[in-house]
C-alpha positions in Angstrom: -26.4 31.9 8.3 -26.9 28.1 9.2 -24.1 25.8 8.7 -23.4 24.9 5.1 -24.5 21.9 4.9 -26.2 20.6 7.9 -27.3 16.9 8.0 -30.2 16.4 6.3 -29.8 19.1 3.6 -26.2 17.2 3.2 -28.4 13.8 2.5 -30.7 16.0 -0.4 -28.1 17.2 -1.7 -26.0 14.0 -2.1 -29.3 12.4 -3.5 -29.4 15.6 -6.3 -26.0 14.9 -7.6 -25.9 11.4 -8.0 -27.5 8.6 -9.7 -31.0 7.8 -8.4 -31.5 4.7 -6.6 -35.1 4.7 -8.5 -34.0 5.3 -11.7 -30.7 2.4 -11.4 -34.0 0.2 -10.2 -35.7 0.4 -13.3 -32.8 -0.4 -15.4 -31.8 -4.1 -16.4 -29.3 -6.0 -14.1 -26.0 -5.9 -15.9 -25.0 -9.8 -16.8 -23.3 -11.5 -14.4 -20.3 -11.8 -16.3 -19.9 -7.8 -16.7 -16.4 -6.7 -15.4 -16.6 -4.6 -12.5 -15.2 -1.8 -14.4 -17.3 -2.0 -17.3 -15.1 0.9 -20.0 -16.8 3.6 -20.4 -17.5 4.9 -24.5 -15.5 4.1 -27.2 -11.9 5.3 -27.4 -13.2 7.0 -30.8 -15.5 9.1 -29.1 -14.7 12.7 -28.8 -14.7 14.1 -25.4 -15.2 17.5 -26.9 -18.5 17.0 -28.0 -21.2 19.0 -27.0 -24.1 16.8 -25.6 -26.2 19.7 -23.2 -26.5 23.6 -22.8 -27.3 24.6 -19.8 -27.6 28.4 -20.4 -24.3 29.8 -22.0 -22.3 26.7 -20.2 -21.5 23.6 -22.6 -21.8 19.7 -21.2 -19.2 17.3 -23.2 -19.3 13.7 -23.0 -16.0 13.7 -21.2 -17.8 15.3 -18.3 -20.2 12.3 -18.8 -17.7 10.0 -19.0 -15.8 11.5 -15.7 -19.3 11.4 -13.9 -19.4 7.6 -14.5 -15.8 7.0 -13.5 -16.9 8.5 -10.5 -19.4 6.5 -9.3 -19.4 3.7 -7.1 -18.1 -0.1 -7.8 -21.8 -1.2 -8.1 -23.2 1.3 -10.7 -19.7 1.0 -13.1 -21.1 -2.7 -13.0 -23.6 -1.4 -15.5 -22.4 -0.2 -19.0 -21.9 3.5 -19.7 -24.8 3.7 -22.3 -27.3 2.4 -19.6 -26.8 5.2 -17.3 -25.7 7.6 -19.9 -29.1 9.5 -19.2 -29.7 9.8 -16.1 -25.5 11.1 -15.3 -26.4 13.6 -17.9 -29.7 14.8 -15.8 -27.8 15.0 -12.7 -25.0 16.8 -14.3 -27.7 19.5 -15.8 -29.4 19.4 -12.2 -25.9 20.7 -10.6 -25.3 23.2 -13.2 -29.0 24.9 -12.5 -28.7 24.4 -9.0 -24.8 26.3 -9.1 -26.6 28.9 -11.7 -29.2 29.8 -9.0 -26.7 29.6 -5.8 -24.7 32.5 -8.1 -28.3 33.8 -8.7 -28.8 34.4 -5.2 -25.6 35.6 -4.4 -24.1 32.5 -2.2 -20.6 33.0 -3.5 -20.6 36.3 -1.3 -21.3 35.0 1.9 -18.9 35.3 4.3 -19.5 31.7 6.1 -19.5 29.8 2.7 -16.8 31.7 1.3 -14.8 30.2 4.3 -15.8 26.6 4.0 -14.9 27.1 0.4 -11.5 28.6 1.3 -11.1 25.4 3.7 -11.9 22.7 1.0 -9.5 24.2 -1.1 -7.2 24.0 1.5 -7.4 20.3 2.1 -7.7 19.8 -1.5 -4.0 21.6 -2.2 -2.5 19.7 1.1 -3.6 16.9 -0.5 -2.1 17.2 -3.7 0.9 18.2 -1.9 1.2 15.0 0.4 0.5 12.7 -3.5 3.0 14.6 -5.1 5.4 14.5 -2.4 5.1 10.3 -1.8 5.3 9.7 -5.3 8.2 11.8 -6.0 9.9 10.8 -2.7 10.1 6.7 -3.3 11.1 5.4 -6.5 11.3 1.6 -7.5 15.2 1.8 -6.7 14.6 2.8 -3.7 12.6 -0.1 -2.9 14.4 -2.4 -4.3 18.1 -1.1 -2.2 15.8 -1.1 1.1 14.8 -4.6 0.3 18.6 -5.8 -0.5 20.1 -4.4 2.5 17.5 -5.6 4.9 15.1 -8.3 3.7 16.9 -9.7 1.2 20.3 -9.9 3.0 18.6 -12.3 5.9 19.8 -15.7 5.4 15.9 -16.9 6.5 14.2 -18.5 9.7 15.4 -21.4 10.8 12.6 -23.7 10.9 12.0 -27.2 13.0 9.2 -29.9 12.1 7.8 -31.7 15.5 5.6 -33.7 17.4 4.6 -33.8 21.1 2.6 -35.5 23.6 1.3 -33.2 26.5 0.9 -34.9 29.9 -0.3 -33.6 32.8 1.9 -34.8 34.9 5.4 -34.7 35.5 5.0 -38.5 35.9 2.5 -39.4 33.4 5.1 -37.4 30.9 7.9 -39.9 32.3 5.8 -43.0 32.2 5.4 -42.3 28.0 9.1 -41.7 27.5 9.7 -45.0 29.3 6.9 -46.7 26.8 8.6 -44.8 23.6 12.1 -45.8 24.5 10.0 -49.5 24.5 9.2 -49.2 21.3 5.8 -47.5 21.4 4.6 -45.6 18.4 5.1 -42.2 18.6 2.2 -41.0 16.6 -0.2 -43.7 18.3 0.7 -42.4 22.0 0.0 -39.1 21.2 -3.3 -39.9 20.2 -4.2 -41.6 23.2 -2.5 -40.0 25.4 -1.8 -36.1 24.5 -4.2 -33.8 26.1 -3.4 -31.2 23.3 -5.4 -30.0 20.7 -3.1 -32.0 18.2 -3.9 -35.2 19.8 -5.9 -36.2 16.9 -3.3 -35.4 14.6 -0.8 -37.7 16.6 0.6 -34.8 18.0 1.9 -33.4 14.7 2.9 -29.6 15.1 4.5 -29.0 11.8 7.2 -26.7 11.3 7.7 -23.5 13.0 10.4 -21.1 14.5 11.4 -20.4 17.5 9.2 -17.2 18.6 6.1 -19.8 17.6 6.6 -21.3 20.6 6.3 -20.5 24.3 10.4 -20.3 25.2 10.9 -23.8 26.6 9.1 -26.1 24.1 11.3 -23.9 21.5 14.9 -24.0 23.6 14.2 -28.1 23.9 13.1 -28.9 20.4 15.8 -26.4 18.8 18.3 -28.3 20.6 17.2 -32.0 19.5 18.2 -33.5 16.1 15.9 -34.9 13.4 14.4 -38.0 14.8 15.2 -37.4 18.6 12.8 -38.0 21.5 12.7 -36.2 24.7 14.7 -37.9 27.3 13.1 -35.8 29.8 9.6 -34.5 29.9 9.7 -30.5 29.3 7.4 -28.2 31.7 5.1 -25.4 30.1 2.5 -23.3 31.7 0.1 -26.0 29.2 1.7 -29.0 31.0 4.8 -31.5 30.6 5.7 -32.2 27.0 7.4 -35.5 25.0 8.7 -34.0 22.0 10.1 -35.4 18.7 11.7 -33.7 16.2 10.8 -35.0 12.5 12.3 -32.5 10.5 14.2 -28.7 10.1 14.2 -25.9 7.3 15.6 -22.5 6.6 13.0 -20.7 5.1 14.1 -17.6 2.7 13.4 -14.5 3.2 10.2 -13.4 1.6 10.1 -12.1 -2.3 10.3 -8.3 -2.8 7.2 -8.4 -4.2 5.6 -10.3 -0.6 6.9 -7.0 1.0 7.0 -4.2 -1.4 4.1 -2.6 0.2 5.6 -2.6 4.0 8.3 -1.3 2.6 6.8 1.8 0.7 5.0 2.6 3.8 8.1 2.2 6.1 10.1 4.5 3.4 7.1 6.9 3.0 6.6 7.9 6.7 10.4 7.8 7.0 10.8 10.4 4.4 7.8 12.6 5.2 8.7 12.8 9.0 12.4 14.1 7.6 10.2 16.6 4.9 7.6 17.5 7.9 10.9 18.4 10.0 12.6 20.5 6.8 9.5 22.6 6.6 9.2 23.3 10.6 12.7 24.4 10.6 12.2 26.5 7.7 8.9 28.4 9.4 8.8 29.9 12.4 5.8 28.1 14.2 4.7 28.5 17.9 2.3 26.6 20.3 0.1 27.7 23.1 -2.3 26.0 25.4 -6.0 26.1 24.8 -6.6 29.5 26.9 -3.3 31.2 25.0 -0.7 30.8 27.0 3.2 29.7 26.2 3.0 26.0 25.7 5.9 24.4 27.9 8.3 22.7 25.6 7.6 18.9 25.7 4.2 19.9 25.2 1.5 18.7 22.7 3.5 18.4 19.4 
């Protein structure tokens, strides 16, 4: 037997189950204003009831209703009574094409009873690994990795500067000189700075010290609020006059900024402990790709 479900056949049968591009084409545009999950029937309406027979089996609106959940953002766009229809069609068009694969005895072949065998496989690993991540980290134990890590950081130390970037080791000196004269920082900078923040009279804003390429960082961290370089500072960019205009400690970010990071952080470190429980508790063994002993330190 050919594979299961071979590419093209894969792209019929995909078009069988779901909504018709044709048939969403001939129905009106749903307002612009329609939520992107438009809810489907009324909470009144039984899920029980009976709305097809396909043979001896029974169609419900709930299977209608999980059809439409199903669908993609763009079709839930358009309310449940518009494509009410045509998810009912397409759920009686997979109910006579399963009555005909039993018809023909599919379920008893050998290669489909495997790939079968292997979605159900996934499908239970699957529900495993969600059953295991949301029983594993809880809101508390969030909120404890956030206090003793995040949260117990007293913050980045910030500083707020300017800077003029020379080319020269003596252009550089030749502006401290004019500075120390009285020359307007900000006014230099534009004239003078070769930077991209010229135009901004050299204004860098704040930022912490890995921002910055190490030297620019070790001089302005060491300068107080209003200081100008007394000597010109060499980066791979050129020879900078800096002035400091301003410091900070900003906090640590909210729980909520990281809460996130933090579930995936305690997630994988929790499973790689689980993954490690369940080795230890099965014998497993490893061989190369033409069967022989796998040499430990091998492929894990």
């Amino acid at each position: 037997m050919t594979r299961l479900i071979p590419a093209l056949a894969g792209s019929l049968l995909l078009a069988a189950l779901t909504v018709a591009p044709s048939a969403l084409a001939q129905t009106p545009a749903a307002p612009a204003t329609t939520p992107a999950m438009t809810p489907a029937p009324a909470a009144a309406t039984d899920p029980k009831t009976v709305v097809a027979r396909v043979g001896d089996v029974e169609i419900t609106t709930g299977d209608v209703v999980e059809a439409y959940q199903e669908l993609p953002d763009q079709y839930r766009q358009m309310p449940f009574g518009v494509l009410y229809p045509q998810l009912l069609d397409q759920i009686i068009n997979r109910q006579l094409m399963l009555k005909a694969a039993l018809a023909e005895k599919l379920d008893e072949d050998a290669e489909l009873r495997a790939e079968v065998r292997k979605f159900e496989s996934y499908a239970l690993q699957r529900a495993y690994l969600d059953r295991f991540i949301a029983a594993s980290v809880s809101e508390a134990d969030l909120r404890k990795e956030y206090d003793t890590t995040i949260g117990a950081e007293k913050g980045t130390d910030e500083v707020k500067a300017s800077h003029i970037l020379l080319q020269t080791e003596a252009d550089a000196q030749a502006v401290i000189r004019a500075l120390a004269g009285g020359a307007d920082f900000a006014k230099m900078a534009r004239e003078k700075s070769t930077g991209p923040s010229a135009s901004s009279g050299g204004d860098l804003g704040f930022f912490g010290r890995d921002q910055m390429v190490a030297p620019f960082a070790e001089a302005a961290f060491a300068m107080q609020d209003g200081d100008v370089s007394t000597a010109p500072v060499k980066t791979q960019f050129g020879w900078h006059v800096i002035k400091v205009t301003g410091r900070r400690t900003q906090p640590p970010p909210a729980f909520e900024e990281v809460r996130e990071q933090l579930q995936e952080q305690l997630t994988h470190a929790k499973l790689t402990l689980h993954m490690a429980k369940l080795r230890e508790a099965t014998p497993v063994e490893k061989f190369n790709p033409d069967g022989s002993p796998l040499a430990k330190g091998g492929a894990k």
